[in-house]
C-alpha positions in Angstrom: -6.4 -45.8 46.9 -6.6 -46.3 42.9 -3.6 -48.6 41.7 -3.3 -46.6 38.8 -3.2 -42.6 38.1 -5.2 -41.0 36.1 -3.1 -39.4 33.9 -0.1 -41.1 32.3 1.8 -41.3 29.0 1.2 -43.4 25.8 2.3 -46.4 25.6 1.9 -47.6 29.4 -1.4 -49.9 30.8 0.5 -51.7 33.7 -0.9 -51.3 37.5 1.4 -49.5 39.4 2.8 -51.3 42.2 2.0 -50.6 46.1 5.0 -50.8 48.4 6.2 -49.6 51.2 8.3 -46.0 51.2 11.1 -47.8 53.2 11.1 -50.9 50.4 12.2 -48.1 47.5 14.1 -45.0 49.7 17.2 -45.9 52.4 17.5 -43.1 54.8 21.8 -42.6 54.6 23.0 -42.6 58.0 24.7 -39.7 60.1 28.2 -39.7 61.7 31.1 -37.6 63.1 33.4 -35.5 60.8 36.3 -33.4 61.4 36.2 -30.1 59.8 38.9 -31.0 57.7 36.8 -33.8 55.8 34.2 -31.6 55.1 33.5 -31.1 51.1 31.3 -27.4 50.4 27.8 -27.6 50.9 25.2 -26.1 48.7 21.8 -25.5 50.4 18.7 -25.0 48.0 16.2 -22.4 49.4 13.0 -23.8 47.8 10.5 -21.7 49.9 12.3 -18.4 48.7 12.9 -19.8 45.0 16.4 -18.1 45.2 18.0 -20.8 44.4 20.9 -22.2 46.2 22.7 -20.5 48.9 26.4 -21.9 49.2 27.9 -23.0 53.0 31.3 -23.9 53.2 30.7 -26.1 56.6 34.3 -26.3 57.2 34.2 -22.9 58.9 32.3 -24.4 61.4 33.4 -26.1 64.6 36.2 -29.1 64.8 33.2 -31.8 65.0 30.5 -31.8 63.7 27.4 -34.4 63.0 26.8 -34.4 59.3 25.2 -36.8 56.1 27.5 -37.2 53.1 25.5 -37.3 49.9 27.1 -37.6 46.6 24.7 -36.5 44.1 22.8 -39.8 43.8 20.7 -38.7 46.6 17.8 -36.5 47.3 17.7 -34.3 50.4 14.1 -33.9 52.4 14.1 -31.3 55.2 12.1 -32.9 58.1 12.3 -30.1 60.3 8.8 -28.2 59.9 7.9 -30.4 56.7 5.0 -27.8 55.7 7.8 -25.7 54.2 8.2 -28.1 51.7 12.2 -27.7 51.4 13.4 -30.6 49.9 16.5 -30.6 47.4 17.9 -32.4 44.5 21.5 -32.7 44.4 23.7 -33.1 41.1 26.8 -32.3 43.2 28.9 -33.8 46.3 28.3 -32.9 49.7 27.6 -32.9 53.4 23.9 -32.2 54.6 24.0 -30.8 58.2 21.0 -30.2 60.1 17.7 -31.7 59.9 17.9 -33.5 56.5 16.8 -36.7 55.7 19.3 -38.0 53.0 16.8 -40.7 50.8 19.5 -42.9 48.6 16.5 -44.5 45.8 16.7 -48.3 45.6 15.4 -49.7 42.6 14.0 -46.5 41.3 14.6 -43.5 39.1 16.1 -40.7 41.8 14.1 -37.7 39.6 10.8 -39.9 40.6 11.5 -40.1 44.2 11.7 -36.5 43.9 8.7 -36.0 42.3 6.8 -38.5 44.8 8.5 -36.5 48.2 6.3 -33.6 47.0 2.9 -35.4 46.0 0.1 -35.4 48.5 0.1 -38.4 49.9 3.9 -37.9 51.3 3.0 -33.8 52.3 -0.2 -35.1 54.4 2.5 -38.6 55.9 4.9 -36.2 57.0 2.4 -34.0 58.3 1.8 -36.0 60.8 4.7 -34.8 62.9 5.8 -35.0 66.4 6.5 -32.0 68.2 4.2 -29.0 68.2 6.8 -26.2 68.1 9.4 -27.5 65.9 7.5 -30.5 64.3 9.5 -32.8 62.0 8.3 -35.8 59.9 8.5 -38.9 61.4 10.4 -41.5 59.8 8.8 -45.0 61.6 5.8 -43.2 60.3 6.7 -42.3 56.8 8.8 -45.4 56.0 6.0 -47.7 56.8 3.7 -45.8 54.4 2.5 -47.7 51.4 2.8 -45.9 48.2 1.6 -46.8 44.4 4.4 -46.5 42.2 4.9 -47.7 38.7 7.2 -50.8 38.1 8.5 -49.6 34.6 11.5 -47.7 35.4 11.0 -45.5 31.9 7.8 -45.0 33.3 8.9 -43.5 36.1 11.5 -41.4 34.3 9.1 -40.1 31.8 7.0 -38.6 34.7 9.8 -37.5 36.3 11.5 -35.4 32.9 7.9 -34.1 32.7 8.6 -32.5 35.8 11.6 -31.8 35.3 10.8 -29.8 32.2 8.2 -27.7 34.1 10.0 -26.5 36.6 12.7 -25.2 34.2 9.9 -23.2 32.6 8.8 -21.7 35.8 12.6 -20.8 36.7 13.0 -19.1 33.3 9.8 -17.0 34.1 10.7 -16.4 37.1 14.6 -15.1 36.1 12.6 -13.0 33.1 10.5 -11.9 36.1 13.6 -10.8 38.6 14.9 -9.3 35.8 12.3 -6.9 35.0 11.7 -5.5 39.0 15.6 -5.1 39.0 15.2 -2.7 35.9 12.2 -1.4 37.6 14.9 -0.6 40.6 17.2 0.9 38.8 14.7 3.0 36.9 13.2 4.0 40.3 16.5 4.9 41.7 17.6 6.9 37.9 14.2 8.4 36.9 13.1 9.7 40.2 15.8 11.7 42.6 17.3 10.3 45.4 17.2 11.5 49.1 18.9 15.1 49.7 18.8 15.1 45.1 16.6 17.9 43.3 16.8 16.0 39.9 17.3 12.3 38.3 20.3 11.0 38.0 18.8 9.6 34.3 16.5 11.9 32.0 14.2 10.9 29.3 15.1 12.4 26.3 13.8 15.6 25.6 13.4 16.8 28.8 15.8 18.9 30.4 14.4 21.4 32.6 14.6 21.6 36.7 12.5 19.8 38.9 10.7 21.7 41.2 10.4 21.2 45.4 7.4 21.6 47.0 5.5 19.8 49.3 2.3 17.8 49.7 0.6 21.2 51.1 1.4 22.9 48.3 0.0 20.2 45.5 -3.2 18.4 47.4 -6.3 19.5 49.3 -8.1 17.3 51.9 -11.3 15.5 50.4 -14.3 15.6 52.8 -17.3 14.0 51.2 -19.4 11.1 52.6 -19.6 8.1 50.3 -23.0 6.5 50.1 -24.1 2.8 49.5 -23.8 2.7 45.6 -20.0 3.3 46.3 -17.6 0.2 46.1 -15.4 -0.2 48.5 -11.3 0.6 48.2 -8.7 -0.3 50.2 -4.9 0.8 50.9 -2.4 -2.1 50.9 1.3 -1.5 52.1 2.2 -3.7 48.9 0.3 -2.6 46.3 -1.0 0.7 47.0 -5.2 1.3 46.4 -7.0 -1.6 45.3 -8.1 -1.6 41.4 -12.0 -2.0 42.7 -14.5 -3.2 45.1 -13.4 -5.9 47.2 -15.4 -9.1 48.5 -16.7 -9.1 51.6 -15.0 -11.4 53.1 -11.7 -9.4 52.4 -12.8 -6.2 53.9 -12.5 -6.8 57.6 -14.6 -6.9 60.6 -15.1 -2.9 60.3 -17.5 -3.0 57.4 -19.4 -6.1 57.3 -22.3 -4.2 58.6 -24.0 -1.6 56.4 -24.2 0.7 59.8 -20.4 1.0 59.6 -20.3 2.7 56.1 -22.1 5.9 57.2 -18.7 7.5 57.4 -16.7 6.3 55.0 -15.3 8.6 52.5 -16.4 9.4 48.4 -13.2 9.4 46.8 -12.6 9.8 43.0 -10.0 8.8 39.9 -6.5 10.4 41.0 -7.7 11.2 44.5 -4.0 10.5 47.0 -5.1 8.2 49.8 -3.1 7.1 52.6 -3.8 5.1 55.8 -3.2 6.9 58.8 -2.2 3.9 60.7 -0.1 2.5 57.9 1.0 5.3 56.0 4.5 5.3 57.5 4.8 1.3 56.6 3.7 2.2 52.5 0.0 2.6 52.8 -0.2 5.3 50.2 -1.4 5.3 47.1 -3.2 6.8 44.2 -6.8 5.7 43.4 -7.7 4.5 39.9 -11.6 4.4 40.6 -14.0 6.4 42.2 -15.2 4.7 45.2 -15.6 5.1 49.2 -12.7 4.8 51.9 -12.6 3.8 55.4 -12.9 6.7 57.9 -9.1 5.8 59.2 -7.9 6.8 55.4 -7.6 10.3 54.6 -7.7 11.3 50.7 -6.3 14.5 49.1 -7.6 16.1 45.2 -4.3 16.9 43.2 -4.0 20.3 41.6 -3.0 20.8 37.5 0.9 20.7 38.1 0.2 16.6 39.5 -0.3 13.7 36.7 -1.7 11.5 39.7 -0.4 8.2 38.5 3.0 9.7 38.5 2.6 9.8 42.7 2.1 6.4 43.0 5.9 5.8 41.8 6.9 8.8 43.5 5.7 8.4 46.6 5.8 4.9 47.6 9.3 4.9 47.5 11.6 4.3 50.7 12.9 7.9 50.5 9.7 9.6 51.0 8.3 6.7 53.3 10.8 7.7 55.9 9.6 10.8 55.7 6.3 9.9 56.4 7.7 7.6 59.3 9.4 10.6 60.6 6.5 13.2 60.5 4.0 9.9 62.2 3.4 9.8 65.9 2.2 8.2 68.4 3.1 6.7 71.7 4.4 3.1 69.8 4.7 2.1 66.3 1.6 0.1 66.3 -0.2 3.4 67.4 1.9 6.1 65.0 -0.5 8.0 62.5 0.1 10.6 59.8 -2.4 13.5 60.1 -3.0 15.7 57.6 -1.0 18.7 59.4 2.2 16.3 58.9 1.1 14.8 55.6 1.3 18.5 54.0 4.8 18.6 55.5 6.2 15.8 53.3 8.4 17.2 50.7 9.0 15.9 47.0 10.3 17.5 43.7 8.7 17.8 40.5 9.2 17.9 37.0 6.5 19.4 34.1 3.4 17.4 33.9 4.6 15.7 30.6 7.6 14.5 32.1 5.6 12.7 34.5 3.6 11.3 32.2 6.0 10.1 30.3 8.1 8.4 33.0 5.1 7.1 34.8 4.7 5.2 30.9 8.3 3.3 31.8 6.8 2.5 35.0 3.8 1.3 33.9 5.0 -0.8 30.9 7.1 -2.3 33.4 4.5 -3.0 35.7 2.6 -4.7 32.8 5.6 -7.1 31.8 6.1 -8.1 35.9 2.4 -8.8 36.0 2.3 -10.6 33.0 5.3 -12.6 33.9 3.7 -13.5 37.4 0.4 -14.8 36.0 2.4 -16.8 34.0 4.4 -18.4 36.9 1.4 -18.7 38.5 -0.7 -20.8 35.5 2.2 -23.0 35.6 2.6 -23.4 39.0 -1.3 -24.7 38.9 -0.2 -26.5 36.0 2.1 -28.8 38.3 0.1 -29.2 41.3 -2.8 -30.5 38.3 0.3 -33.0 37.2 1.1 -34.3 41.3 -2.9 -35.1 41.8 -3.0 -36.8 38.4 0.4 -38.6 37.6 0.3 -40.2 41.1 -2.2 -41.9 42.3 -4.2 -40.5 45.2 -6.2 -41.6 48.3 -9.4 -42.5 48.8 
């Protein structure tokens, strides 16, 4: 292992210093309390990135075995240790359950932060006992030699630039939450709701009926083989019909050989395909491309009173997938399937094909702004891990 990283700020040439993790972090110790000595307990879901769930622990039984922590601390959950929840407390409290509670000891508590969530202390704590509930081992981990700067401003530098990051990434991410909630509500205001004919919110300018019908009355089946020119397009429950050919490797078993494509479908821009053994969990979509489908899909040509995108928004929504569930069967869930004589019986309302246009445009702009916001959080996220393999130094 390097004594140095091999990235740090100006203005600092020093070798870090190697020490052991027990030499710079005391583990608080655990004890009895009464429930009337217990203070309110925040608990910060990292793996969910919701942010902190409050626990008022003193709703919980007479005695119970718990680590006071008074903000100078940071919290490390050893249970399962791959799930990386770990917390850093600016507030009073009592941890309860499997924390460790790591009081720094000559060192800056952001950087002890930073360095529970580098490498070299994930792969440590890794090496867990137990196989169904594994949790870090602390002989283990304490014993562990780590490079660490002397300069505490060093250490604090590296630490803010951290600290600064993940404020970006939480900003991006609120801007993100924010934009699928107004994609909620517009999904619930533009588009009726279960046992409604019309929106509850109209675009301006429009203000004729809707219409009902049902998927009989606007699609045909598609039956045409594909051939080997064809990509390949696949349903997801998530995101509806794949944007274009996928990589081997992410097709499945089913296709690897070219023998197995003889029957796949030709499908084309707008076509409605659906999973038959997914449908009923959201395997319905619209295709953008022309391409081939899998035998188990089934695809469907609009008519002139569909704008096909629009059925992507209106059809993947909860209302019409329990309809889909409903009109599915088989023997279990894991064998239900939606044949075409119960896909035709789904039922949906329509407005004129400009209306769907147009709100299919909210939609979409929406959709555009989410996606933007999620590559963002993503090239930061890469940004950070970068920063922990470079501002620490690493093995080998």
């Amino acid at each position: 292992m390097g004594n140095t990283p091999k990235l740090r700020f100006e203005g600092f040439t020093d070798a870090w210093e190697q020490r052991k993790f027990s030499d710079f972090a005391q583990r608080e110790s655990a004890f009895q309390l009464s429930s009337a000595e217990y203070p309110s307990v925040e608990y910060e879901d990292v793996v969910a990135g919701e942010g902190r769930l409050n626990k008022d622990v003193r709703l919980k039984e007479a005695q119970k075995t718990g680590i006071v922590f008074d903000g100078t601390q940071v919290l490390y959950g050893k249970l399962r240790p791959y799930l990386h929840n770990w917390l850093n407390p600016d507030f009073s409290g009592v941890a309860v359950g499997d924390w460790w509670v790591l009081k720094p000891v000559g060192m800056d508590k952001e950087f002890l932060y930073r360095l529970i969530q580098t490498q070299q202390f994930d792969a440590v704590a890794n090496l867990s006992s137990g196989s169904k509930m594994p949790r870090a081992d602390w002989n283990l981990i304490s014993n562990t030699d780590f490079i660490i700067p002397a300069s505490l401003d060093e250490q604090w530098q590296i630490a803010e630039a951290f600290d600064d990051l993940d404020n970006l990434i939480t900003f991006h991410q609120r801007k993100c939450d924010a934009l699928t909630k107004a994609k909620t509500f517009y999904l619930q205001n533009l588009l009726p709701q279960e046992r409604e004919k019309e929106p509850r919110l109209r675009l301006e300018g429009f203000t004729d009926s809707w219409n009902p019908y049902t998927l009989g009355d606007l699609y045909t089946e598609r039956n045409e083989r594909g051939n080997e020119t064809l990509q390949i397009l696949t349903v997801s429950i998530h995101t509806g019909v794949s944007d274009g050919a996928l990589e081997e490797d992410e097709l499945g078993k089913s296709v690897r050989r070219s023998e197995d494509k003889t029957l796949y479908k030709h499908v084309y821009a707008g076509d409605l395909i659906f999973n038959m053994m997914r449908a009923w969990q959201g395997a319905i979509g619209v295709a953008k491309s022309e391409g081939m489908i899998s035998p188990a899909y089934i695809s469907a040509i609009p008519d002139e009173r569909i704008y096909p995108p629009f059925m992507n928004y209106l059809l993947r929504r909860k209302e019409i997938i329990s309809q889909i569930n409903n009109l599915s069967y088989g023997v279990t869930d894991f064998r239900k399937r939606l044949y075409w004589d119960s896909f035709i019986k789904v039922k949906c309302c329509l407005p004129s094909v400009d209306e769907q246009k147009r709100i299919t445009d909210v939609f979409e702009q929406l959709d555009t702004l989410i996606t933007r916001q999620e590559h963002r959080i993503k090239a930061l996220k890469t940004l950070k891990k970068f920063m922990l393999q470079n501002m620490f130094p690493q093995e080998g």
